[in-house]
N, C-alpha and C positions, 0 to 999 in steps of 0.2 A: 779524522780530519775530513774523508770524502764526504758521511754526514752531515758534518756545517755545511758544507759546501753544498751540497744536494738540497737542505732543508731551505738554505738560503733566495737558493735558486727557484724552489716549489711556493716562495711565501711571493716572489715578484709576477705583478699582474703582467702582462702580454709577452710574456718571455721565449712564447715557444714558438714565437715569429722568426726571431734571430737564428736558429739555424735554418730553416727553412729559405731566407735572406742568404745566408753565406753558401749553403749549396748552389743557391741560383744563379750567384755572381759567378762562385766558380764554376758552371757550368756553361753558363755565358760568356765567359771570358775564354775557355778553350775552344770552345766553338768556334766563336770569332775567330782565335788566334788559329784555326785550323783553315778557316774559309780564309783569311789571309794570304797565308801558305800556300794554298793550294789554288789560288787565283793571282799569284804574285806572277808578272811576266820572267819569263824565263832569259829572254836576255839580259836580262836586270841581272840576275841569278849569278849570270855565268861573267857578267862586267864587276861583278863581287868580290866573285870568288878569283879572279885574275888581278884582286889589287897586292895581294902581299906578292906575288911574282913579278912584278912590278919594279924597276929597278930606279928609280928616282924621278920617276914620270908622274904627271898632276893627274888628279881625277877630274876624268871628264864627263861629267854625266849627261844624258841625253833627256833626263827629264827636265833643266833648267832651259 
């Protein structure tokens, strides 16, 4: 079965862009999602992580 499937794959013209394509993305996408993270303000952070403690109080955010 991997045969058809290999043989399939070796008969289509520009084929061996598509992984080269999907490693990019995902390597771009965690980067980003890294430079995100690690540039995210930290009182954000911490006004986050204090909502589920939070006892029937509205969110107040500072960025609006």
């Amino acid at each position: 079965m991997f045969e058809q499937i290999k043989h399939n794959m070796e008969t289509i013209s520009g084929i061996e862009i598509y992984p080269i394509l999907s490693l990019l993305i995902f390597f771009f996408f965690f980067v980003g999602l890294g430079f995100w993270v690690f540039s995210y303000k930290k009182e954000k952070i911490k006004e986050m992580s204090e909502i589920p403690l939070d006892e029937g109080h509205g969110i107040i955010s500072k960025d609006i």
